[in-house]
VOGU-3710 file (C-alpha; in Angstrom, 3 decimals, decimal comma):
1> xxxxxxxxxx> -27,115/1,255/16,692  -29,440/0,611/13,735  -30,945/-3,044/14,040  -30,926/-4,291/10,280  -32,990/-6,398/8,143  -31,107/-7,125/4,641  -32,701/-9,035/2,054  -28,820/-9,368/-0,069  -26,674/-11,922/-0,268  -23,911/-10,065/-1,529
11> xxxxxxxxxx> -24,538/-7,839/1,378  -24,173/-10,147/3,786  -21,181/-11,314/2,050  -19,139/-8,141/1,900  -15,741/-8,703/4,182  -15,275/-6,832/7,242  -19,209/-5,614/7,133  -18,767/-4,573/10,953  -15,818/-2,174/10,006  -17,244/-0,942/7,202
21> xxxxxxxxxx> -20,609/0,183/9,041  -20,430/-0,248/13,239  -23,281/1,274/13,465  -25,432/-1,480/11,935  -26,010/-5,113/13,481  -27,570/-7,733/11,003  -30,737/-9,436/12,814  -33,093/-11,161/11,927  -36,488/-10,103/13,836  -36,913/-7,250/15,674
31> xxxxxxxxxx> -35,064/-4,667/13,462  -35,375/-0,651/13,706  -34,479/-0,279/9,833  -33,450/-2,088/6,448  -30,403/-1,772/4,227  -30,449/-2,464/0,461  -27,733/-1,373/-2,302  -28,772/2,070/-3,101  -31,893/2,785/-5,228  -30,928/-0,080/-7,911
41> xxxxxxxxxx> -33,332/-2,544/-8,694  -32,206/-5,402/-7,071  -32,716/-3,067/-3,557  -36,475/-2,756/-4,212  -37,475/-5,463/-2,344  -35,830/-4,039/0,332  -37,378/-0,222/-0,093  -40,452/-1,615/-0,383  -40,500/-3,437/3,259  -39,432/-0,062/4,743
51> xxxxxxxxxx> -42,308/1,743/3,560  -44,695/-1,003/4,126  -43,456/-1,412/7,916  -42,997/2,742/8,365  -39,030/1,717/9,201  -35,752/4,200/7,383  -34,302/2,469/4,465  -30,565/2,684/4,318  -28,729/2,807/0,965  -24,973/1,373/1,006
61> xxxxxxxxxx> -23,001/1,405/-2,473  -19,128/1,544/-3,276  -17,039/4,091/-2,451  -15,272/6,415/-4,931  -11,822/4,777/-4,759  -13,189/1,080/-4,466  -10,648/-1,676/-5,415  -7,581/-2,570/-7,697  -9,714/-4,701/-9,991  -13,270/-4,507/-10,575
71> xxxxxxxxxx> -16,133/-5,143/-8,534  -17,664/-7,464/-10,883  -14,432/-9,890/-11,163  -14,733/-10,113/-7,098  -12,477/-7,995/-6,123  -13,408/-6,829/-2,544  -14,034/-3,043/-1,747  -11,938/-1,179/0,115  -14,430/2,006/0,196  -18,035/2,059/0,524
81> xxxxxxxxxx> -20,710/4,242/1,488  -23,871/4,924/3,798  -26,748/7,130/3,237  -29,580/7,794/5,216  -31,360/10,159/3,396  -31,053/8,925/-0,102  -27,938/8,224/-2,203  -25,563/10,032/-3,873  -25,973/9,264/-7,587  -30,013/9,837/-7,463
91> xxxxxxxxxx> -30,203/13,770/-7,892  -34,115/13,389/-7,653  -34,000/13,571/-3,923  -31,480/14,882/-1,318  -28,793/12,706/0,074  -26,014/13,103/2,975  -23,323/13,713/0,220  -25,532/16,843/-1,016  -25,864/17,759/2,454  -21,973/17,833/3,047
101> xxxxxxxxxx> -21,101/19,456/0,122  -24,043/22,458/0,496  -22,704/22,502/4,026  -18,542/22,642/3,204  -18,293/26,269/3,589  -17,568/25,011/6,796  -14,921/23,093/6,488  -11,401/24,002/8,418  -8,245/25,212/6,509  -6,828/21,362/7,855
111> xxxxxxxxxx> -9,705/19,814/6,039  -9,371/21,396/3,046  -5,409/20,581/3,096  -5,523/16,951/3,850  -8,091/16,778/0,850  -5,401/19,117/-1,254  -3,192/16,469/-0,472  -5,266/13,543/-1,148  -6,545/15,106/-4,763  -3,006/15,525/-5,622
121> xxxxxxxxxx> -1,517/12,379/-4,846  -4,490/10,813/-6,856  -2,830/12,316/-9,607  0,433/11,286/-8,918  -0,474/7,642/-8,757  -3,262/7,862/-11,358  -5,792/6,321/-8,913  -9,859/5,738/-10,011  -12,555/4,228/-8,693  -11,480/1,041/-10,555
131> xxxxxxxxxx> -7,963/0,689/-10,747  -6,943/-2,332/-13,358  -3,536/-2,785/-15,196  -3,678/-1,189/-18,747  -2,542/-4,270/-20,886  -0,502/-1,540/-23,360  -0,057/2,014/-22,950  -2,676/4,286/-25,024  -0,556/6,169/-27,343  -3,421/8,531/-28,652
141> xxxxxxxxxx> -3,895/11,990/-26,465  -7,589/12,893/-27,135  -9,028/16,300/-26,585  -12,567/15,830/-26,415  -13,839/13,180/-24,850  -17,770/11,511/-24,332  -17,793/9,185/-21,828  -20,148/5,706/-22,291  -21,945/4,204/-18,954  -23,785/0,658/-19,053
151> xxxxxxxxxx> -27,567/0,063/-19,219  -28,981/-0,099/-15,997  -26,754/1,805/-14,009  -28,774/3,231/-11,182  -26,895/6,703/-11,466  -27,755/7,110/-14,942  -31,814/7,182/-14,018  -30,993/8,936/-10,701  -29,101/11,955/-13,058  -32,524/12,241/-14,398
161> xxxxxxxxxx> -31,439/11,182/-18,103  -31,462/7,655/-20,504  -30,536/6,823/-23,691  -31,764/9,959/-25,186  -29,711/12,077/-23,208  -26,568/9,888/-24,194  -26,820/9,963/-27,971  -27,403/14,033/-27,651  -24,592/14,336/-25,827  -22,190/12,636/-28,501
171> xxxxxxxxxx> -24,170/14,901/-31,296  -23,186/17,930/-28,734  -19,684/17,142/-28,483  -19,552/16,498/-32,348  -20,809/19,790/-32,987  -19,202/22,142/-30,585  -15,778/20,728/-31,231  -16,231/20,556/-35,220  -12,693/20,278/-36,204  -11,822/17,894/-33,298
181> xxxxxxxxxx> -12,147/13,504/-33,275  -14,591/12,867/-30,820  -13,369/10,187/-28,668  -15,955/7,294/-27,111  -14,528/5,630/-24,043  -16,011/2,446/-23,537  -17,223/1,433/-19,624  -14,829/-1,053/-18,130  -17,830/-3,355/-17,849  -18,678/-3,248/-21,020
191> xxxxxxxxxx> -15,138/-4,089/-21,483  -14,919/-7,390/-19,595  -18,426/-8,585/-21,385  -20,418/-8,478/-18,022  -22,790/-5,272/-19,298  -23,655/-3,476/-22,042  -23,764/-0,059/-22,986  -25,227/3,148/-23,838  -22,895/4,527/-27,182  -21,628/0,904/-28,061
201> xxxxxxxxxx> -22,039/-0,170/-30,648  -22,519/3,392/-31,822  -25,699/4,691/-32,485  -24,819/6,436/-35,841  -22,288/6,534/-37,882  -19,407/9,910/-37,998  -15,919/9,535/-39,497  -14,986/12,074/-36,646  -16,078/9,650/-33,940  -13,207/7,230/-32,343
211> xxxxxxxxxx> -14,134/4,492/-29,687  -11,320/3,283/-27,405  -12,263/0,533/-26,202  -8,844/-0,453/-24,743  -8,193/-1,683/-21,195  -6,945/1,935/-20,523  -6,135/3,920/-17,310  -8,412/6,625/-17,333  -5,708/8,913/-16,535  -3,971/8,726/-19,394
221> xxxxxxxxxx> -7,187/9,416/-21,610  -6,964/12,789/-19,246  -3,621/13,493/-19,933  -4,234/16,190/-22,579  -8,154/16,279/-22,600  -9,729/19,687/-22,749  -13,550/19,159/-22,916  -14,951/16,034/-21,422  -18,851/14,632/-21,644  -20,860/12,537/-19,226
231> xxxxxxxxxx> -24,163/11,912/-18,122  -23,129/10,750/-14,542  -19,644/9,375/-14,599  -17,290/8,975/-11,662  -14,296/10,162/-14,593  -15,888/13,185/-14,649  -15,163/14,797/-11,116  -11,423/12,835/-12,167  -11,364/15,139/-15,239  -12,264/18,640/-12,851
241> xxxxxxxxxx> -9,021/17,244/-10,578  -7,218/17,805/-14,104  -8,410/21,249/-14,870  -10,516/19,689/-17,700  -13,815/21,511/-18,950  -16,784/18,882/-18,215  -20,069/18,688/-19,574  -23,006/17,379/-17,713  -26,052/16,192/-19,437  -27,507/14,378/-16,281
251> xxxxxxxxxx> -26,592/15,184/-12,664  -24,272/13,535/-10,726  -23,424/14,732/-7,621  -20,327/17,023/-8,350  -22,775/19,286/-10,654  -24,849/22,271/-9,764  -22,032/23,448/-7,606  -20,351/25,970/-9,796  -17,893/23,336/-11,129  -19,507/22,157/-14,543
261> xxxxxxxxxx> -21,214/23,308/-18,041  -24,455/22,017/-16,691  -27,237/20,898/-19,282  -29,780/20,320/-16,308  -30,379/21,813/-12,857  -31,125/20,971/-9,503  -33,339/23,410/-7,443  -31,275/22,040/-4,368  -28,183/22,971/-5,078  -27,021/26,450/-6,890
271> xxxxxxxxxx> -24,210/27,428/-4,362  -20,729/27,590/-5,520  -18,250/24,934/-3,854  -14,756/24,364/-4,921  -13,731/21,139/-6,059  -11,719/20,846/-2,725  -14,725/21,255/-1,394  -16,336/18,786/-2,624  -13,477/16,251/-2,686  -13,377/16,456/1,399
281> xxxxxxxxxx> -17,345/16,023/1,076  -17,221/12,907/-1,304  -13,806/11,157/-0,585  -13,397/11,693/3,059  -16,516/12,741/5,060  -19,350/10,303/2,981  -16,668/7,085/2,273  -15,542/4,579/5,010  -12,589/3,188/4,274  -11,216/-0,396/5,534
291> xxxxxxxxxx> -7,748/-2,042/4,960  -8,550/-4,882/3,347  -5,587/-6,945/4,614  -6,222/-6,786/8,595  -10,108/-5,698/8,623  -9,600/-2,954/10,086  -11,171/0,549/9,195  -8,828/3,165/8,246  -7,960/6,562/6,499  -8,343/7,180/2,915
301> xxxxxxxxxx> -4,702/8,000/2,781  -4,068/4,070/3,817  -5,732/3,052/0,690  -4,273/5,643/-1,500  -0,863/4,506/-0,519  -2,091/0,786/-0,423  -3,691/0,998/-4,220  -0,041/2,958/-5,681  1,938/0,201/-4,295  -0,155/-2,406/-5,340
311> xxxxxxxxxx> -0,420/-1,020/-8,786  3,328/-0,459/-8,915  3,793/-3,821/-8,291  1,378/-4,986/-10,598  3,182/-3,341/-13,445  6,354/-5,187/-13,405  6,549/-7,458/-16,440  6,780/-11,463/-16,045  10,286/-12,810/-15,862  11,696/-16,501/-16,724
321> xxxxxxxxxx> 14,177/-17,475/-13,496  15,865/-20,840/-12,943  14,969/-21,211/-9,355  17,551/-24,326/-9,288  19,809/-22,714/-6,883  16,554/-22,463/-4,260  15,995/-25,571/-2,132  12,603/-27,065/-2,252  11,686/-25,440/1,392  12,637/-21,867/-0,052
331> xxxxxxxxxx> 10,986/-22,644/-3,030  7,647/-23,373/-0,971  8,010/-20,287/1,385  8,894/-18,136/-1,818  5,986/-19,388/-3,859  3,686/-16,237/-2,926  6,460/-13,871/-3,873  7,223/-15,337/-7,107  3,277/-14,616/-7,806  4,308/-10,978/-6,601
341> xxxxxxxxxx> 7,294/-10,169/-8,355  5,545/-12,151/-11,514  7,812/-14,919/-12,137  7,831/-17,841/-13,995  10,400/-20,544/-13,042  12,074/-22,282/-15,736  14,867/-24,251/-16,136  16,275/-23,391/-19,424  16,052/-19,439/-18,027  19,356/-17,439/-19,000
351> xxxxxxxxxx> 18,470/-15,740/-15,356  19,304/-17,432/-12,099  16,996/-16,537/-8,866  19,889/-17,556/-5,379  19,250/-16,356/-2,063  21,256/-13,418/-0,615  25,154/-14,035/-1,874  25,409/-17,689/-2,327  27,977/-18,530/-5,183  27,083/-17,371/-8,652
361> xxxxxxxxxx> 26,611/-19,608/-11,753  27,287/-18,705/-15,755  24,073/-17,089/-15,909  23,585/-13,562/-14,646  22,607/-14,185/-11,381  19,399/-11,988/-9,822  19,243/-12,563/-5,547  16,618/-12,422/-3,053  16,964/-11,402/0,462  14,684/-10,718/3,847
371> xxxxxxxxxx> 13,165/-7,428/4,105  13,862/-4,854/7,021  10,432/-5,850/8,460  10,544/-10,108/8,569  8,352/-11,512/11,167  7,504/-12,300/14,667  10,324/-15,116/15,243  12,778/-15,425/13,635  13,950/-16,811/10,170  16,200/-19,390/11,139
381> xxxxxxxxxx> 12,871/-21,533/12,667  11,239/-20,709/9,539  9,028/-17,789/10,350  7,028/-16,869/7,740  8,969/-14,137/5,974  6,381/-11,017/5,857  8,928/-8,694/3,001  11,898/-10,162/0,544  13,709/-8,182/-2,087  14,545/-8,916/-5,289
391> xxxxxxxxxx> 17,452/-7,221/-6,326  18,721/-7,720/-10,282  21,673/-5,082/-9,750  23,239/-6,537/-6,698  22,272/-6,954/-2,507  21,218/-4,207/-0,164  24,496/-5,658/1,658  26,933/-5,557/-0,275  28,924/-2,740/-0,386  31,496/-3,935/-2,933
401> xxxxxxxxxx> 28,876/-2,827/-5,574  25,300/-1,083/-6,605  22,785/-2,723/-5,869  18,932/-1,867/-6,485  18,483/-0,088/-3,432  21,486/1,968/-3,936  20,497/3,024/-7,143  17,034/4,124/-5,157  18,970/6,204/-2,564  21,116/7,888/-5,513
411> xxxxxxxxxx> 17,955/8,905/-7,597  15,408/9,690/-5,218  13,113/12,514/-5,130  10,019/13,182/-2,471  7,568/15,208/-3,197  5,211/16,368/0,180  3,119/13,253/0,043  6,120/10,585/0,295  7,671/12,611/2,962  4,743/12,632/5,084
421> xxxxxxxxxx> 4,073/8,979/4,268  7,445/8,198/5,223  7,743/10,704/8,899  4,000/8,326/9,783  5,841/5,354/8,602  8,744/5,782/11,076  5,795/6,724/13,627  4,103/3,557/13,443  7,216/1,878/13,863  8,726/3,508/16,804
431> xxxxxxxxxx> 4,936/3,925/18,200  4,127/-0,462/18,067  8,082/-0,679/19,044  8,715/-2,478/15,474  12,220/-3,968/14,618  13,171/-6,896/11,927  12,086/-9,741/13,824  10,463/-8,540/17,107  11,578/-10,326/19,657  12,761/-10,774/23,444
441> xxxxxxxxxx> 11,294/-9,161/26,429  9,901/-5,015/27,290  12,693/-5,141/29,938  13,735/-2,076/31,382  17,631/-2,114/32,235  19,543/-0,697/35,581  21,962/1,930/33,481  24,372/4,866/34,814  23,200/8,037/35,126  24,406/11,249/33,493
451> xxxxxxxxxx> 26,904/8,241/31,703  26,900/8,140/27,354  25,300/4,521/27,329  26,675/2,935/23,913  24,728/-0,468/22,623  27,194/-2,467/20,533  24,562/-5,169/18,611  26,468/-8,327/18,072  26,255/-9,525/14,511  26,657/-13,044/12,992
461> xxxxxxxxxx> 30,344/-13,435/12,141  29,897/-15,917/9,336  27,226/-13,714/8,106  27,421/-12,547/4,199  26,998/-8,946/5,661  30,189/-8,791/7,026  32,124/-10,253/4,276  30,931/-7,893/1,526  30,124/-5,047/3,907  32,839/-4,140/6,391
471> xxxxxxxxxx> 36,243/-5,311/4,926  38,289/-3,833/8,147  36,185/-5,163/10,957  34,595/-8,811/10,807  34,458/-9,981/14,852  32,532/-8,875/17,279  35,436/-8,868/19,693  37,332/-6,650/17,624  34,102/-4,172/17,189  33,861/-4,007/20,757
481> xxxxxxxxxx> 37,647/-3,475/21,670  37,435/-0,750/18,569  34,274/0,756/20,620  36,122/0,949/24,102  39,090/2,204/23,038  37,835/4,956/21,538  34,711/5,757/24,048  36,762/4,840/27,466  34,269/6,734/29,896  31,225/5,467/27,699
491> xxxxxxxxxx> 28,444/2,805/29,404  28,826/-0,167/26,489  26,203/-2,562/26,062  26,310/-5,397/24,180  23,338/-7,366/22,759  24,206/-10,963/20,894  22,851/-11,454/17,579  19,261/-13,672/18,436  20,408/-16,215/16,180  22,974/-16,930/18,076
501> xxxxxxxxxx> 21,110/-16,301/21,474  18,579/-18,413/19,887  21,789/-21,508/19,505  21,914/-20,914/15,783  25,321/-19,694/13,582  27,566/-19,526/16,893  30,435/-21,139/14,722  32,913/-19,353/17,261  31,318/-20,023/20,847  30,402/-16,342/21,182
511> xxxxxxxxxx> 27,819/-17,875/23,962  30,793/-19,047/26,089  33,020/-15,791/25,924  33,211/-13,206/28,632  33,274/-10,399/26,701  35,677/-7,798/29,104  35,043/-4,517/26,731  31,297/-4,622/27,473  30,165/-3,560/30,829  26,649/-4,906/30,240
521> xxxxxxxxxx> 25,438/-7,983/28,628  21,611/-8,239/27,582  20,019/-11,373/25,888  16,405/-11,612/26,164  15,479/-7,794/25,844  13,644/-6,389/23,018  15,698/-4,525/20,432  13,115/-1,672/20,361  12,939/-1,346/24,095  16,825/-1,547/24,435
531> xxxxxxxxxx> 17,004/1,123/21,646  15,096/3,832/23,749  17,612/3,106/26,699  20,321/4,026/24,974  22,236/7,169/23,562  24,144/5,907/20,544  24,542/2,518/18,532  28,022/1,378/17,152  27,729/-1,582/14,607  29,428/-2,428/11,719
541> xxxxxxxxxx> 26,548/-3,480/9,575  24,278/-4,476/11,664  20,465/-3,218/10,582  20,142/-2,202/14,712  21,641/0,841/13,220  19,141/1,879/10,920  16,404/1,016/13,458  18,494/3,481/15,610  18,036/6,038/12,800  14,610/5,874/13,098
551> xxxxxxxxxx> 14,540/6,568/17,102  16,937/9,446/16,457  20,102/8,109/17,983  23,313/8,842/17,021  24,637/5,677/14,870  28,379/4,917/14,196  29,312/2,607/11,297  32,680/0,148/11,413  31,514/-1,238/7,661  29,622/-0,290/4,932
561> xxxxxxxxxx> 25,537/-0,975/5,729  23,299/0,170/2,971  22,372/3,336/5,354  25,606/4,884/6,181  27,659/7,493/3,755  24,125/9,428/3,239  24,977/11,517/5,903  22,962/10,312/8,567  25,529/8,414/10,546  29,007/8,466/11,494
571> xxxxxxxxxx> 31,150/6,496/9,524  34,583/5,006/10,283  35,451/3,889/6,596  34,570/4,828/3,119  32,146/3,975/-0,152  33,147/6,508/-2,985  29,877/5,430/-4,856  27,593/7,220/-2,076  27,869/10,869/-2,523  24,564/11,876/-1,752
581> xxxxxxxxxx> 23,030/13,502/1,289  19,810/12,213/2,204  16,879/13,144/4,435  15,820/10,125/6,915  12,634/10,474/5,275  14,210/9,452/1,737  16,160/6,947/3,058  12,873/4,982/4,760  10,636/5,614/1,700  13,827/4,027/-0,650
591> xxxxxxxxxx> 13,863/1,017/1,997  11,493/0,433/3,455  8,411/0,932/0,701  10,114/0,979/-2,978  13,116/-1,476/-2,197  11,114/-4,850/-1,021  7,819/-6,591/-1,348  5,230/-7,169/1,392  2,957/-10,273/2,013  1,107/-11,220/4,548
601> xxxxxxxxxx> 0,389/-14,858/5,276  -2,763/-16,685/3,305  -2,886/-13,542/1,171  -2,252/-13,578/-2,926  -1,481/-10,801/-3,644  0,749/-8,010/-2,234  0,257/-5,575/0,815  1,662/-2,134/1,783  4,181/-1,666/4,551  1,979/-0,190/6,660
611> xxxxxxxxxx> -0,470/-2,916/6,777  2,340/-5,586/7,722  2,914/-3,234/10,402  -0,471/-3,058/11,502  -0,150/-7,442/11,023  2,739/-7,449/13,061  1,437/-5,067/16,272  -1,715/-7,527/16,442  0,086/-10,411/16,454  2,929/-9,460/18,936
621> xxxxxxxxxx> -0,665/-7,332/21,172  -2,920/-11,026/20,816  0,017/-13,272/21,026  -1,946/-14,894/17,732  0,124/-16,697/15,160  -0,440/-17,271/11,464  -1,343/-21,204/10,938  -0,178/-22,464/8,303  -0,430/-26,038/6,987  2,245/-25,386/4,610
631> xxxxxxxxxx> 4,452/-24,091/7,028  3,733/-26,252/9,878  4,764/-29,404/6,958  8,291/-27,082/6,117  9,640/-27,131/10,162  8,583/-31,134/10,182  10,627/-31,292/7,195  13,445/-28,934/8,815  13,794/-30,828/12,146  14,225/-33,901/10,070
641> xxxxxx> 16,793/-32,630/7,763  18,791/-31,130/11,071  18,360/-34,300/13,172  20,204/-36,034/9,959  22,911/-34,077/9,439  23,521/-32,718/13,556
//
């Protein structure tokens, strides 16, 4: 444990410090080494106590795959680094990125996978160090292209080159590509009006020479680039993960390995390395990573699945809804999710927002539901809703037509990355014992031995699920009579809906009945728990079935839920528009990360599955609630309106 004395504000200021770096403790007196931000200026202060007081400096800087947004608009890291030895943009001494990468000949045929993995599903979801929304797509496809940085960048001195160095490299690219436009891509920095740069304004005029200095996704500048130049830039390792030729006229630390047209050298280096190599070295042995929902540290493969669903999310145009049809409480609860989903509520809007399958208008009508993963209580006493849908096609539950989802399950491809995400996401879940609203008791039940133990989940009768989603079954009575009579020598267990348990929705008296086809009735038990106790689950639509799925039981459908007819279950009636057969895996990446939106409490923007998840397991491990004033003012406002109208 390193003792720390930090002259920075913004060091001290950087959320979830302690996850980021354990090993370091923030004192003041008494401390066995100082921290600063890498070799920049503003860390001088700080180098220069070290040597003065014989103690190790200790550089920290951003990580390689740092935010959604930029650093200098606040947006908080998710990836930084630590270096002992020096730091990884200054080439002029060693650093402990140079020592993993000489040392990666090392590495195990797993490491060199996982990064495999990691490099290509960087290029799938065109991820960067900064990651911000083009504005407009870039319809040009350049082929060479020079690559601006902004005065005073640290890296730039540390790759032992300045402004010099810059303006020969444009000349270079101008006159090795002579029948080529040169393009100029403008730092993102320089963009937003916070720095300034090398190359712009240009430093001479040349008909040949292009700037694009467009909000663009780096990516798509890479799309067909054959020849890229850079003094230091980051986008240069992104154009070797592209098979593009780059030019070096610094050295940053992915040169001198055998991977670039180097116009300098570095004594220290000059052994080959492959760029998977060096990927594990940079992206996953130097950077700490920490989910920047829950504070936690975690895997670079968190915040690569994190950043793609937060810039998927972030790409969906704004949308005029009425919201009339929402009551003011929903309208309250919903107002994070309208942020989400980019809506803008107005009146005179030809589209109407309702919840689930209350009664259309004129307009076309565009419904919201609860996710698969809601909350720790459940909705009916207003607990905070942690995932909605939006669905513009129809309802997950409806079966009397597409929806959005189904659309999803008939179009869906996985490549190897979404089917691993999707086998850990069903891990987690089953691991932390995860249903829809998590609740009851870890009770283990007194069954039958060597007897097929059947749990029949009891369903809301008046619920819109079972009007639009099992047309031959619609009572829990009749599900269970259906069940016994066809599984006589089976162990049935049934489980009331918790609404209902809870003395919500029990329009029929379901409480009161004695139930004579169920051998076993359990209230306060915890759907997960009860799940592992049993051998099959027979429902009609109820989403107990899916979570079934996911603990490999064998499932039996009386309806039409949005995961039968994919050939994962058994199913006792029909949907002609479901054809396909799909892998578990496809059918939890459709539902469970493309189909709704995730947000955790006090948060603006959105979140990825697995970090609700991650929400959810501390709450339900601490017993710690969200507070909310907001929502604390909603069930005041709730008990009133039920006291009025009981």
């Amino acid at each position: 444990m390193y003792r720390v004395k930090c002259f920075s504000k913004g060091i001290k200021k950087i959320p979830f410090f302690s996850s980021f770096f354990p090993e370091l403790s923030l004192v003041k007196g008494g401390e066995n080494a100082v921290i600063g931000w890498g070799f920049k200026s503003t860390a001088k202060k700080a180098r220069d106590y070290a040597m003065k007081h014989d103690l190790p400096y200790i550089a920290l800087e951003d990580g390689f795959l740092r935010s959604v947004g930029l650093g200098v608009q606040g947006e908080p890291a998710s990836s930084l680094v630590i270096d002992r030895l020096g730091i990884y943009y200054d080439s002029r001494q060693a650093s402990e990125l140079e020592n993993y990468i000489r040392d990666a000949d090392q590495l195990s045929e797993q490491d060199l996978t996982r990064a495999s993995a990691c490099m290509a599903a960087m290029r799938k979801y065109q991820l960067s160090k900064y990651n911000v929304v083009a504005q407009k797509p870039f319809d040009e496809k350049p082929k060479v292209l020079v690559i601006d940085q902004t005065q005073g960048d640290a890296s730039v001195e540390g790759a032992n080159a300045c402004q010099q160095d810059f303006v020969a490299m444009l000349q270079a690219a101008l006159d090795e590509h002579p029948s080529e436009t040169i393009w100029l891509k403008v730092h993102p920095d320089v963009l937003c009006g916070k720095k300034k740069g090398f190359l712009y304004p240009l430093p001479f005029e040349n008909a040949r020479i292009k700037v694009c200095d467009a909000n663009v996704n780096p990516w798509h500048l890479l799309a067909e680039t054959t020849d890229l130049y850079t003094v230091s830039s980051l986008m240069g390792f992104e154009g070797l993960l592209v098979d593009v030729s780059v030019h070096c006229f610094g050295i940053p630390f992915y040169a001198g390995w055998g991977l670039t047209c180097d116009r300098q050298t570095c004594e220290r280096r000059g052994v080959s390395r492959s760029l998977t190599q060096v990927f594990f070295a940079a992206y996953i042995q130097y950077s700490r990573y920490v989910d920047q929902a829950t504070g936690k540290a975690c895997e670079i493969e968190d915040v690569i699945n994190q950043f793609a669903d937060a810039l998927r999310s972030a790409q969906v145009q704004p949308v005029s809804v009425n919201v009339s049809q929402l009551s003011f409480v929903r309208r309250q609860l919903l107002s994070g999710y309208f942020r989400a989903w980019n809506i803008q509520p107005d009146s005179a809007s030809a589209n109407t927002l309702v919840w689930g399958k209350k009664a259309a208008c004129d307009n076309p009508v565009w419904r919201i539901e609860d996710g698969f993963i809601r909350s720790v209580g459940l909705g009916v006493n207003l607990a905070e809703p942690l995932s909605l849908v939006f669905d513009k096609t129809g309802i997950y539950f409806d079966a009397t037509a597409p929806s959005d989802l189904e659309n999803i399950f008939n179009h869906i491809e996985l490549d190897a990355w979404e089917t691993a995400r999707a086998r850990r996401l069903i891990d987690l879940l089953v691991t932390h014992n995860l249903t829809k609203y998590n609740v009851g008791q870890a009770t283990g039940l007194a069954l039958p031995s060597g007897q097929r133990i059947i749990l029949v989940p009891g369903q809301v009768e008046s619920d819109a699920s079972l009007k639009f989603g099992s047309p031959r079954l619609q009572s829990n009575a009749d599900l269970l009579a259906e069940v016994r009579k066809n599984n006589a020598d089976a162990f049935i267990i049934y489980k009331p809906h918790p609404d209902v348990l809870a003395g919500h929705r029990d329009e029929k008296g379901e409480l009161t009945l004695s139930w004579d086809d169920a051998d076993q009735i359990v209230t306060d038990v915890n759907m997960s728990d009860l799940l592992t106790q049993v051998d099959e689950v027979h429902t009609m639509t109820s989403l107990t079935g899916f979570e079934a799925l996911l603990r490999g039981k064998k499932v039996t459908t009386y309806g039409n839920p949005f995961y039968a007819h994919w050939g994962l279950t058994t199913d006792k009636d029909a949907c002609p528009r479901r054809t396909r057969t799909l892998t578990l895996e496809a059918l939890v990446f459709s539902c469970l990360i493309l189909y709704p939106t995730y947000l955790l409490p006090q948060r603006k923007s959105i979140c990825s599955v697995e970090q609700v998840i991650r929400y959810l397991t501390e709450q339900l491990v601490t017993g710690k609630k969200q507070r909310s004033g907001k929502l604390a003012l909603l069930r005041f406002m709730k008990s009133i309106r039920d006291t009025v109208y009981s």
